[in-house]
NUZABA-993029 format. One line per field, with one value per residue: residue number from 1; x, y, z of N, C-alpha, C in turn; chain; residue in three letters. Coordinates in Angstrom, 2 decimals, always signed. Example, Ala and Ser with C-alpha at 12.3 -4.5 7.8 and 13.67 -1.06 7.14 Angstrom:
residues 2
seq (1; 2) $
n_xx (+13.19; +12.85) $
n_yy (-5.69; -2.25) $
n_zz (+7.80; +7.08) $
ca_xx (+12.30; +13.67) $
ca_yy (-4.50; -1.06) $
ca_zz (+7.80; +7.14) $
c_xx (+13.20; +12.90) $
c_yy (-3.30; +0.03) $
c_zz (+7.80; +7.87) $
mol (A; A) $
type (ala; ser) $
***
This chain:
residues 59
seq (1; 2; 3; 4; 5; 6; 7; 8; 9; 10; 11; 12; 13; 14; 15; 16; 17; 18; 19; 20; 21; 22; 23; 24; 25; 26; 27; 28; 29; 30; 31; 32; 33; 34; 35; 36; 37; 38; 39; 40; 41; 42; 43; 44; 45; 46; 47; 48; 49; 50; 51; 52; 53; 54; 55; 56; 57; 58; 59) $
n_xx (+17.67; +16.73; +13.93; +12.90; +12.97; +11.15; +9.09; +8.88; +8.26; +5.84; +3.98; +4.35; +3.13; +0.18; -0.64; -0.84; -2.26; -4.71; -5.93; -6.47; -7.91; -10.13; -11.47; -11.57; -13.37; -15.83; -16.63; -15.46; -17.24; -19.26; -18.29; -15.93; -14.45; -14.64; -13.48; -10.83; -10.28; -10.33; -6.99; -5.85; -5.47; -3.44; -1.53; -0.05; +0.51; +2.01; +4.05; +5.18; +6.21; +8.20; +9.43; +10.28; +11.64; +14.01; +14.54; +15.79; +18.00; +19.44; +20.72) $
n_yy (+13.69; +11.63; +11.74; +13.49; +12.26; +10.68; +11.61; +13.29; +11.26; +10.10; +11.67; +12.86; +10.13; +10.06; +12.09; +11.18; +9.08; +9.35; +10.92; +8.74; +6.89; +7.79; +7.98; +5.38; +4.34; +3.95; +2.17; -0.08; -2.57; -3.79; -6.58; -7.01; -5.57; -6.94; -9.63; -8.52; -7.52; -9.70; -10.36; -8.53; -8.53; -10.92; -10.29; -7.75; -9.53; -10.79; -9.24; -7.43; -9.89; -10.01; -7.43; -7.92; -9.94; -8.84; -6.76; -8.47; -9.12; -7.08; -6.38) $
n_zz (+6.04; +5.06; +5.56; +4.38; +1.45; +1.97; +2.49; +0.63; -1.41; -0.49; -0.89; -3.44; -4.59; -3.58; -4.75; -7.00; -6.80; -5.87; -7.60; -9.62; -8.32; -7.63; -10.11; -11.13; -9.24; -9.41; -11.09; -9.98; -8.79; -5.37; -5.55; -6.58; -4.81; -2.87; -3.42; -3.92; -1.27; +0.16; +0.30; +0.98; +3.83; +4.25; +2.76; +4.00; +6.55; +5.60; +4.92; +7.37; +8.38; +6.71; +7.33; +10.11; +9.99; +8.16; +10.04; +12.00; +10.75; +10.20; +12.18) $
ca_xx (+17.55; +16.14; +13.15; +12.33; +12.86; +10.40; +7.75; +8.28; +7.65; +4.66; +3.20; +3.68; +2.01; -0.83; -1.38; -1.06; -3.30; -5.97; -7.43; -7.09; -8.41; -11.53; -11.77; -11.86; -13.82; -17.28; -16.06; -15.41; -18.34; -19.12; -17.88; -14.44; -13.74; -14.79; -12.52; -9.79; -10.33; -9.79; -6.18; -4.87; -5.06; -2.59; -0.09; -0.12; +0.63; +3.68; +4.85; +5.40; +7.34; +9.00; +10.14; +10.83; +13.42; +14.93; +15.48; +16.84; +19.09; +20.48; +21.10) $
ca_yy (+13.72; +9.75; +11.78; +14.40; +12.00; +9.76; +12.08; +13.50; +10.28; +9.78; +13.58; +12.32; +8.84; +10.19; +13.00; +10.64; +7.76; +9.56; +10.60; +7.68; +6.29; +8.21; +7.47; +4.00; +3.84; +3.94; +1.09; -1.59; -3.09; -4.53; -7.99; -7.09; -5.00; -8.07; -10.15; -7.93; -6.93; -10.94; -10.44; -7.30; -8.68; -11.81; -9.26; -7.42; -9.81; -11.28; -7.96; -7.66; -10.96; -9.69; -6.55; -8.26; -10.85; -7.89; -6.25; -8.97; -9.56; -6.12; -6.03) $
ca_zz (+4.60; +4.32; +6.01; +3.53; +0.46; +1.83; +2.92; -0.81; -2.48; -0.37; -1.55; -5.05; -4.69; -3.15; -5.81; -8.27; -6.74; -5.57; -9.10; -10.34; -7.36; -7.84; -11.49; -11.45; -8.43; -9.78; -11.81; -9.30; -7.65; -4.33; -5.31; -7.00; -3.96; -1.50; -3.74; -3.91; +0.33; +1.18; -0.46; +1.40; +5.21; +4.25; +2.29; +5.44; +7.58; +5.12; +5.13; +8.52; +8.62; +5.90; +7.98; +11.02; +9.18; +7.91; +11.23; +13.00; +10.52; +10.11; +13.67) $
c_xx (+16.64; +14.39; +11.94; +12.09; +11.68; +9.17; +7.51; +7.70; +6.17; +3.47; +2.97; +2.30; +0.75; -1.57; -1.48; -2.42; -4.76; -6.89; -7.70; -7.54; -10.25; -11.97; -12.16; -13.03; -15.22; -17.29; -16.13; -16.47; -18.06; -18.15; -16.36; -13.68; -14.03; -14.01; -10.84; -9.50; -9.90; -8.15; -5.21; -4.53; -3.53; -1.02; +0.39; +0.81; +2.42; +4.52; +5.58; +6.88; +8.35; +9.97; +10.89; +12.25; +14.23; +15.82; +16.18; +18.14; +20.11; +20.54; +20.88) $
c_yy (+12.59; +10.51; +12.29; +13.63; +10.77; +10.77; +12.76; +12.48; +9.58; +10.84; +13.01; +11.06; +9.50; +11.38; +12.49; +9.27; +8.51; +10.23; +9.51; +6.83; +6.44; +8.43; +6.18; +3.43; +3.31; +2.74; -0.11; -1.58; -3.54; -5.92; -7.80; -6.78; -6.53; -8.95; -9.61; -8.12; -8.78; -11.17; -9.51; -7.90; -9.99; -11.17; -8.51; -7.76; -10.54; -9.81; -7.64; -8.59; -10.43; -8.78; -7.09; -8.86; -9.72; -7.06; -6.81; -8.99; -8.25; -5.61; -5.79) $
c_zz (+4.11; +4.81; +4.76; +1.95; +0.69; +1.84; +1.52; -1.56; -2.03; -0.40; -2.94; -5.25; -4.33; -4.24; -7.14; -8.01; -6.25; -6.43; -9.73; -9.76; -7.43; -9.02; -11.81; -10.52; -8.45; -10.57; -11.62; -8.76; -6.66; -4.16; -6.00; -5.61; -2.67; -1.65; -3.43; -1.87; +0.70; +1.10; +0.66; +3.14; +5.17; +3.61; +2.74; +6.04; +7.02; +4.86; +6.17; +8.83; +7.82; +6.53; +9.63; +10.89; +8.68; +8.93; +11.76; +12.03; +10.36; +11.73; +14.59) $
mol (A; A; A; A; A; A; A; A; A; A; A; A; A; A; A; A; A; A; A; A; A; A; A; A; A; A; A; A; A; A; A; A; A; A; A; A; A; A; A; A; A; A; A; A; A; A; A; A; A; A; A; A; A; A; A; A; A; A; A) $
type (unk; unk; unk; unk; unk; unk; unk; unk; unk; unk; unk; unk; unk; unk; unk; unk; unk; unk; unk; unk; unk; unk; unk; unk; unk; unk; unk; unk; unk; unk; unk; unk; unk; unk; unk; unk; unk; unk; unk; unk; unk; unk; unk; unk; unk; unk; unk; unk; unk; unk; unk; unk; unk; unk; unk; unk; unk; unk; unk) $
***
């Protein structure tokens, strides 16, 4: 069941982000996105930690 309510909420997101994905896109330039892009590998990587500490601790 935890399967189907995820794989729905990632059907929605994606039909909802990917017009406005390609609406805005013409929008951002090279240098927002080079700004933005140094941002995503470190939120990543605390993510991660984030999920790991979670596993050990639930068991």
């Amino acid at each position: 069941m935890n399967v189907l309510i995820i794989l729905g909420s990632l059907i929605v997101a994606l039909l909802i982000l990917i017009p406005l994905l390609e609406k805005y896109q013409s929008r951002m330039g090279l240098d927002k996105m080079q700004k933005y892009g140094k941002y995503i590998l470190p939120l990543v990587m605390v993510s991660i930690v984030i999920r790991l500490i979670y596993g050990m601790v639930q068991g």
